[in-house]
Backbone as JSON, one array per atom type, in Angstrom:
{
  "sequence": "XXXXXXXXXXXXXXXXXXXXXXXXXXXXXXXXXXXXXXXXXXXXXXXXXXXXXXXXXXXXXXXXXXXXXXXXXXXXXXXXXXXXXXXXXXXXXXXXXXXXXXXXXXXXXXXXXXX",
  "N": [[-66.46, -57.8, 122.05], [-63.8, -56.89, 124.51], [-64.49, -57.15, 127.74], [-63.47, -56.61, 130.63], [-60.7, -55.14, 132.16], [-58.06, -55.82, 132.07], [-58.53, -57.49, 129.69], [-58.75, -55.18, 127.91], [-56.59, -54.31, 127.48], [-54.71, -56.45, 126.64], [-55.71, -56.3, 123.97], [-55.01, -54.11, 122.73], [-52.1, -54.25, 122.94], [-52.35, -56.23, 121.39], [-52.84, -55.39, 119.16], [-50.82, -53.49, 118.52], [-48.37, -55.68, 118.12], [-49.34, -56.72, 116.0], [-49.18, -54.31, 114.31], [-46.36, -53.8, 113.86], [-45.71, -56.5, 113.58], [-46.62, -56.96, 110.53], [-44.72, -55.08, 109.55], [-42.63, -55.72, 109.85], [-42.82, -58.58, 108.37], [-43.26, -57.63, 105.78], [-41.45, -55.86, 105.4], [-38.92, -57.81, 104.98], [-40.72, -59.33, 103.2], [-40.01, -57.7, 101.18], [-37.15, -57.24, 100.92], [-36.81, -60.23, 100.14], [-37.74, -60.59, 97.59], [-36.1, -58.53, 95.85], [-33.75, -59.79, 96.06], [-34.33, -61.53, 94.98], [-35.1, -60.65, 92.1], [-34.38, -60.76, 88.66], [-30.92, -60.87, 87.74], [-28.22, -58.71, 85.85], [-25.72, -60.06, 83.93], [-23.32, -58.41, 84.65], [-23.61, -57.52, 87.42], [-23.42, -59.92, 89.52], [-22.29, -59.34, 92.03], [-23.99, -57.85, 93.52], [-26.04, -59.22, 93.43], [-25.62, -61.05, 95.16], [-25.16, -59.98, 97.7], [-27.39, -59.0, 97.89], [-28.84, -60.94, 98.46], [-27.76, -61.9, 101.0], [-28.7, -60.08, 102.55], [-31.42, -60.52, 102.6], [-31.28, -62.9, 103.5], [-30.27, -62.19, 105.94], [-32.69, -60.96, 107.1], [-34.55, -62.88, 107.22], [-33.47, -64.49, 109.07], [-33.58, -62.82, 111.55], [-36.29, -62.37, 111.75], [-37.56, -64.47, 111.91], [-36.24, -65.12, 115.07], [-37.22, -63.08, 116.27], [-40.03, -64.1, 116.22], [-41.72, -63.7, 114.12], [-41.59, -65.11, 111.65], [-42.11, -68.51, 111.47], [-39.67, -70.49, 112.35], [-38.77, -72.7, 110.94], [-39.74, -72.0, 108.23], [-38.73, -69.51, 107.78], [-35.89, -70.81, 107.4], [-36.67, -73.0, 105.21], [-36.95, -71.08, 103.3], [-34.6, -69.49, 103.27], [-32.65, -71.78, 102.23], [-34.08, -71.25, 99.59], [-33.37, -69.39, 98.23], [-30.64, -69.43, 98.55], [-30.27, -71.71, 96.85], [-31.08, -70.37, 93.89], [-29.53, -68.85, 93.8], [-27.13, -70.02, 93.22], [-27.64, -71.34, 91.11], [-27.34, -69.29, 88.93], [-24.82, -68.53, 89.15], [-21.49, -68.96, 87.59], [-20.29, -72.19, 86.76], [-17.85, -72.8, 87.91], [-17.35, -71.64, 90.07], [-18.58, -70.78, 93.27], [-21.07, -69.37, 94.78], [-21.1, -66.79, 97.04], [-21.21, -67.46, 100.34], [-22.82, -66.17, 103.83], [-20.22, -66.26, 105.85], [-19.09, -66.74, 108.62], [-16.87, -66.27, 111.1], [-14.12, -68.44, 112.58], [-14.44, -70.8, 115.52], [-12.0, -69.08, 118.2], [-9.96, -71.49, 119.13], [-9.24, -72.82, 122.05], [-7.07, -73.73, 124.93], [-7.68, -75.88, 127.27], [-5.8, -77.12, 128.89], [-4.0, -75.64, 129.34], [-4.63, -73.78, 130.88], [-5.94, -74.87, 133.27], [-3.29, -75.92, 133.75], [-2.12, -73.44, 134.52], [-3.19, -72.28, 136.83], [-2.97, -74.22, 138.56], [-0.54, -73.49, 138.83]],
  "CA": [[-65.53, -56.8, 122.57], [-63.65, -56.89, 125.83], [-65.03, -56.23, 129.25], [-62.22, -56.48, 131.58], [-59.54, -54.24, 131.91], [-56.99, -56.79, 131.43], [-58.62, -57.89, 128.14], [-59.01, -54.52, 126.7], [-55.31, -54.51, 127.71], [-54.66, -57.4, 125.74], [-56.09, -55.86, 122.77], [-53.89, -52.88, 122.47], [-51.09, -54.86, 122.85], [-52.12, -57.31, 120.15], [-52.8, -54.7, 118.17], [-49.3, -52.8, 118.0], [-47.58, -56.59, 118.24], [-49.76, -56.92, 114.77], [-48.49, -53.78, 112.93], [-44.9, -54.45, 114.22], [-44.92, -57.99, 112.95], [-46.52, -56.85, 109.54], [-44.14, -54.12, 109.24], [-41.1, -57.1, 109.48], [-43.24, -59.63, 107.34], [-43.68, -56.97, 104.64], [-39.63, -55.44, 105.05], [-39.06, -59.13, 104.56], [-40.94, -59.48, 101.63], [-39.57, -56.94, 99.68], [-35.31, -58.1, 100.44], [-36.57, -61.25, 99.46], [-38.05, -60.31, 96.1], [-35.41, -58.17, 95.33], [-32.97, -60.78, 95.95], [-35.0, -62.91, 93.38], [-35.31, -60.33, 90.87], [-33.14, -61.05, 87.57], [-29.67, -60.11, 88.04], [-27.63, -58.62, 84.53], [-24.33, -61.1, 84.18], [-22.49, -58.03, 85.27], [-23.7, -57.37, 88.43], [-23.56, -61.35, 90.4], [-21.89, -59.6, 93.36], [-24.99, -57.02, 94.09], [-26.93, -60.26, 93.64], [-25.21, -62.14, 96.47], [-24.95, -59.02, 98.64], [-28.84, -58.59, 98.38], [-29.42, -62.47, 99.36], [-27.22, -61.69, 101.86], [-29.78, -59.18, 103.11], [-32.94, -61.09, 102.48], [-30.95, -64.17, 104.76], [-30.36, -61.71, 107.71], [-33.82, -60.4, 107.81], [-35.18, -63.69, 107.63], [-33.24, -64.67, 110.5], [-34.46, -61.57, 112.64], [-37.94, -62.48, 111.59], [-37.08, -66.12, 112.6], [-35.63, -65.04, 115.62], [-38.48, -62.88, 116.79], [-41.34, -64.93, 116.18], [-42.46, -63.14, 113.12], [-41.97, -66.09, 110.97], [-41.79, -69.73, 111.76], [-37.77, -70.81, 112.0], [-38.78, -73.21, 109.67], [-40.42, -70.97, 107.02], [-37.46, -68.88, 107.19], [-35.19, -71.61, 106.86], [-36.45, -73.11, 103.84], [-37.12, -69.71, 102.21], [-33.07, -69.5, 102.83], [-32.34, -72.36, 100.94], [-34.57, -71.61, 97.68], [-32.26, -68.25, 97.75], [-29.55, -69.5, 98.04], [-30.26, -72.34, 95.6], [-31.49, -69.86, 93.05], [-28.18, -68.03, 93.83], [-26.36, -70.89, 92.82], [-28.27, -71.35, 89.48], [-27.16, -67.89, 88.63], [-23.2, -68.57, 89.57], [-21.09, -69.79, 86.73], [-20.83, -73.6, 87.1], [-16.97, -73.24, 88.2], [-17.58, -70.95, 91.18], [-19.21, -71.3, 94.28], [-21.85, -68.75, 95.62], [-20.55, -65.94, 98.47], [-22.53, -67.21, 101.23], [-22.4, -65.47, 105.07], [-19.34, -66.41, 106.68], [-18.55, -66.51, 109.9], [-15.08, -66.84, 111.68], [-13.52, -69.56, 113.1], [-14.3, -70.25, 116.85], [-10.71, -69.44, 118.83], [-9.43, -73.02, 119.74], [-8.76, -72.39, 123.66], [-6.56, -75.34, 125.28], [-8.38, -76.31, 128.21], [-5.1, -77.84, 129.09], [-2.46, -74.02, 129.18], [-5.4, -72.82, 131.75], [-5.28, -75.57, 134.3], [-1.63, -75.4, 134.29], [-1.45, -71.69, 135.04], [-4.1, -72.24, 138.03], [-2.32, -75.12, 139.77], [0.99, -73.39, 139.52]],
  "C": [[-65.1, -57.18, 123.97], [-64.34, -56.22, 127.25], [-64.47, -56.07, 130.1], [-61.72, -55.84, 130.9], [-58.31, -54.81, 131.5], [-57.23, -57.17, 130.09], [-58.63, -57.12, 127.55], [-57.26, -53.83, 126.39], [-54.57, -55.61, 126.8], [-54.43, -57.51, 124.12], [-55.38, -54.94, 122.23], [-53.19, -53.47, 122.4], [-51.28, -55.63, 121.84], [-52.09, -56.68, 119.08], [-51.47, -54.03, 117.51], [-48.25, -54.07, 117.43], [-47.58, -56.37, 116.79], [-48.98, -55.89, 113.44], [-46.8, -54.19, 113.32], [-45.06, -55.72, 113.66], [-45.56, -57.57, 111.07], [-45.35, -56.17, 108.97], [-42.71, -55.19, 109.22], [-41.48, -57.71, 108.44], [-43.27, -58.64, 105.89], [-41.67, -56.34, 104.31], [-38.78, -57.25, 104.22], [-38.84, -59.48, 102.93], [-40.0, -58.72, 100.26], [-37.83, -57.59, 99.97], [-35.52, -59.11, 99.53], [-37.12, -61.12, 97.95], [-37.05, -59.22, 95.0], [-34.19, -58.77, 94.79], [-33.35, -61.75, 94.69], [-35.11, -62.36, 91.86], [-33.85, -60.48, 89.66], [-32.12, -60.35, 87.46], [-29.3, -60.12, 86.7], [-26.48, -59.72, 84.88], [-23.36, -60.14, 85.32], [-22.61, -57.7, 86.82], [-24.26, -58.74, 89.75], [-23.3, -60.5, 91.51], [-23.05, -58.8, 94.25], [-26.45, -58.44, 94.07], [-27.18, -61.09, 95.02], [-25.51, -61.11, 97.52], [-26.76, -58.78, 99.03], [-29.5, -59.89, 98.94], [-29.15, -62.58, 100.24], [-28.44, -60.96, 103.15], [-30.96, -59.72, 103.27], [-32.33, -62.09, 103.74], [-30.98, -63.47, 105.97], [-31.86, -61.28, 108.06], [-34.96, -61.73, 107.94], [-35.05, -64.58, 109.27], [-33.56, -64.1, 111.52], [-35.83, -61.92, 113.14], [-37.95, -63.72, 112.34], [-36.92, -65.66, 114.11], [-36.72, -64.34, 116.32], [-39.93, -62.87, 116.72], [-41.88, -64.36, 115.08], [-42.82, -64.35, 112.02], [-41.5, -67.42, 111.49], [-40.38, -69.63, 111.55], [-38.12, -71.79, 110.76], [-38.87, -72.77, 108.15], [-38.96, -70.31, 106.52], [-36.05, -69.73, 106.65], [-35.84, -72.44, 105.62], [-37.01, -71.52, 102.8], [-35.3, -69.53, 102.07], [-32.67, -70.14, 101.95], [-32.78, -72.23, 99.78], [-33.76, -70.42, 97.49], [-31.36, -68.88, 97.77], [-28.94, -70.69, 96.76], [-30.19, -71.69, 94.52], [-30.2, -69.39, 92.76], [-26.93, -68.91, 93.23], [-26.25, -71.37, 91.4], [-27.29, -70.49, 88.85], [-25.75, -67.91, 88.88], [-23.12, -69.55, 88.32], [-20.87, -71.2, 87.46], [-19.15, -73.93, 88.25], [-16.91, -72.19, 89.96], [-18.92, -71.15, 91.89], [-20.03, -69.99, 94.61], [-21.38, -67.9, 96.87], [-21.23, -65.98, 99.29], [-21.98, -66.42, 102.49], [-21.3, -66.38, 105.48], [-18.82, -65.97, 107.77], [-17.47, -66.95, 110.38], [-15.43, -67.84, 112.74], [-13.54, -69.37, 114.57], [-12.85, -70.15, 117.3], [-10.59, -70.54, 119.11], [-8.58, -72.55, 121.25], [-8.05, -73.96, 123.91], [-7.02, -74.95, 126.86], [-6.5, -76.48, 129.45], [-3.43, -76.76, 129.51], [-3.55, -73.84, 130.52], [-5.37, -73.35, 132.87], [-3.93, -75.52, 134.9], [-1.28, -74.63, 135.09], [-2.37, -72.16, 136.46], [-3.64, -73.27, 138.69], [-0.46, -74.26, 139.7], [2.42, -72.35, 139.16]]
}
């Protein structure tokens, strides 16, 4: 047990860190098993939309130390592999998309500032 005040300080804190990171690792778990569970033909797009969900919370988890970046990155790819399985052969998978950075010209901004 601790005998300092700082260590029993320590302990509390590791303790709440602990349910807080189960309480991600376990939210986690379940997107991603839902995401995995067997989709009917008719419903592919509630398929993608829930991999969708499992990818952002892995990134979160990723993101605040809950799970290795690695871990979470290949747990992404076997979803979205799986997700791919599960897509007819002539269509592609709805993964996250993000927009296009603006293209700034370096070259309009100088201009204006010399003149």
């Amino acid at each position: 047990m601790a005998n300092t005040q700082s260590a029993k300080k320590r302990v509390r804190a590791s303790l709440r860190k602990r349910d807080r990171n189960r309480s991600t690792r376990s939210a986690v778990k379940t997107l991603v098993s839902r995401a995995r569970r067997p989709a009917v033909p008719d419903a592919a797009s509630l398929t993608s939309e829930e991999v969708r969900r499992a990818i952002s919370a892995l990134d979160k988890a990723a993101e605040k130390g809950v799970l290795h970046a690695n871990n979470a990155s290949r747990r992404k790819a076997r979803l979205m592999s799986a997700l791919a399985k599960l897509a007819p052969a002539g269509e592609k998978p709805a993964a996250r998309t993000t927009s296009p950075a603006k293209a700034t010209s370096t070259r309009s901004k100088t201009a204006k500032a010399k003149g």
